[in-house]
N, C-alpha and C positions, 0 to 999 in steps of 0.2 A: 504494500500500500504506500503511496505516494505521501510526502507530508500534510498537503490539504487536505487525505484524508478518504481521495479514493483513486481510481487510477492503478494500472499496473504497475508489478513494485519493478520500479528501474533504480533503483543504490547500485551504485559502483562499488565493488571489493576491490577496484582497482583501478590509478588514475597516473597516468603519465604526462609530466609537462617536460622543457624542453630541457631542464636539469634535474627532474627529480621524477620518483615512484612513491604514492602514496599506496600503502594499500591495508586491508585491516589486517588489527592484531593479530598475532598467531602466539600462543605460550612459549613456543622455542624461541619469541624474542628477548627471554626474559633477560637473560647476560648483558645482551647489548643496551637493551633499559636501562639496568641496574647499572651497566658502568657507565653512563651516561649522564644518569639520574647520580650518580657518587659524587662526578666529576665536577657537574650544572650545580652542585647543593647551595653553594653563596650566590649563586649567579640566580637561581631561581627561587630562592623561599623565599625572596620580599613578596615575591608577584603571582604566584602559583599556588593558589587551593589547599592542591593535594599534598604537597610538601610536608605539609601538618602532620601526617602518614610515615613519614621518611627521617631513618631508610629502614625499609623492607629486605628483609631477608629474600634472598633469592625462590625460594620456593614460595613465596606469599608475591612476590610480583609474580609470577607464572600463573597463579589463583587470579590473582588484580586480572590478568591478561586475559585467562581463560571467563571472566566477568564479561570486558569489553568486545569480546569476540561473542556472546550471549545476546549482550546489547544490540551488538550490528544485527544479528541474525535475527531477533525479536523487532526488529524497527522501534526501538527506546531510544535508540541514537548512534553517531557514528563517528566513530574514533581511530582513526588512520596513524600508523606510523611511516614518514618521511626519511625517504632514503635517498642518495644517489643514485644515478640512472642505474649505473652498476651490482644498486642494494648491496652493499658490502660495509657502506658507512650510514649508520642511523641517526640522523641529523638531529631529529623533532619528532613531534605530535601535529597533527591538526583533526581540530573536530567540528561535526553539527550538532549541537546539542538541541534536544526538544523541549526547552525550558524560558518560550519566550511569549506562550499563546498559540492560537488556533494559528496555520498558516505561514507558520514564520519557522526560522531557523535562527541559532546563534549559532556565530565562529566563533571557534575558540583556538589557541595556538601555544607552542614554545619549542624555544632550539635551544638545543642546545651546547653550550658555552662556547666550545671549538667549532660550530660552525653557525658564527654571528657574522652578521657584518657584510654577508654576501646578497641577501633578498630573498633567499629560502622562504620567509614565513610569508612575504609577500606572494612570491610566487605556488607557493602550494594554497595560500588564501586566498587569491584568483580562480585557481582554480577550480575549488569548491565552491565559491559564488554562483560558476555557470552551471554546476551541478545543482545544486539550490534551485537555481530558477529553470533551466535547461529541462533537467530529469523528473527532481521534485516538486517542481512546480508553486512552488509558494511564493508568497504577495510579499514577504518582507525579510530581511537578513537581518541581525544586529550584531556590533563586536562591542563588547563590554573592556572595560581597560581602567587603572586607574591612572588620573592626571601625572603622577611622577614618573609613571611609566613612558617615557618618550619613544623608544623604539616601538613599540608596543602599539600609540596611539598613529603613529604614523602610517601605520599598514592601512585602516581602512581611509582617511582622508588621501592616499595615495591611489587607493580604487575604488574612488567616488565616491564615498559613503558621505552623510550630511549627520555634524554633531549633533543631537538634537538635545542633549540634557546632558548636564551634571548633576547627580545627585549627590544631599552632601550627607555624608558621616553614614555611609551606606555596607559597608564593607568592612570585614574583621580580617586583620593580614593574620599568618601565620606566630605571628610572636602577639598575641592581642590588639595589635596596633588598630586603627579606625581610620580610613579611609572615603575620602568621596570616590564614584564612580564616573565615568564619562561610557554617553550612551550614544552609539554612533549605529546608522541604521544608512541601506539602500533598499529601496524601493521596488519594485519588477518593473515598473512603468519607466521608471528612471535607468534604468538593470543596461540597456540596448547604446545608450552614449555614455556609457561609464568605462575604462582603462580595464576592468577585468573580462566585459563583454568578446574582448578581441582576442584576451590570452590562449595561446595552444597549448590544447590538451587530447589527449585519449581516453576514454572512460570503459571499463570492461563489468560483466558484470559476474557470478559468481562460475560460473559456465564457461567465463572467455570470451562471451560475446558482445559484440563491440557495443556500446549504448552512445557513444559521441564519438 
């Protein structure tokens, strides 16, 4: 089922853009997580959730994994690990989460440490935009982020997205800290003249078979 709610299910298990492979979890990624997730630990607990979590024992992220691979396949939502075209180097995350309303999707994203600086989160969040509107069909995206986060908030005003709100004292960081939120949203109507409309990609879907 499509995000709207009806519709044939088209989720990609698999998405290629012109430097990277997203594709879902699988539990035998848990090493390259974990040392990844070891490595990112200062670079990511300001600004990442699940950190709070961390670190997990190797066998309890393989669990975590074998969670997100549930998820994907229940259409709860969907959580991609980002690779090099190669899949040899596990860059990031990027996901859709169904936690924004009827219709809609959040992105959600992180890289990490060693491979910043390059566009990655950009570029695999493009990606999943034209999957959002392309495949799933849904009326709106949001990327949530907070204001100190600069890398972070740049990705959606880079592929269109319109700030629409700060909220303030909205968010609990991993050390108790209190944060406002910045609420950056595109539109589908908007979706066709926006910088992520044009990015190439390939989409596959659990079978192989080609969806974009």
């Amino acid at each position: 089922m499509s995000a709207t709610g009806s519709g044939t299910h088209r989720v990609p298990y698999r998405v290629e853009t012109g430097r990277l492979v997203l594709r879902c979890w699988a539990p035998e990624d848990a090493a390259s997580l974990r040392a990844q997730l070891d490595a990112s630990d200062e670079h990511l607990r300001p600004w990442i959730p699940f950190m709070a979590d961390e670190p997990r024992t190797l066998a309890a992220t393989a669990a975590w994994l074998r969670e997100h691979r549930a998820s994907f396949d229940l259409d709860w939502g969907y959580r991609y690990a980002v690779f090099d075209r190669s899949e040899r180097s596990l860059l990031g995350e990027n996901m859709l989460l169904k936690r924004v309303g009827a219709h809609a999707l959040e992105i959600g994203y992180w890289i990490a440490v060693n491979a910043t600086g390059h566009g990655y989160a950009r570029e695999a969040s493009a990606a999943l935009v034209r999957v959002a509107f392309e495949l799933l069909e849904v009326r709106r995206i949001e990327i949530h982020c907070a204001p100190g986060n600069r890398p972070s908030a740049a990705i959606p005003e880079r592929l269109g997205f319109t700030h629409e709100a700060t909220l303030r004292d909205r968010v609990v960081d991993t050390e108790g800290g209190h944060h406002d939120l910045m609420i950056w949203t595109l539109f589908a109507a908007d979706f066709p003249g926006s910088p992520a409309a044009t990015a190439p990609i390939a989409a596959f879907d659990a079978l192989g078979e080609t969806l974009l």
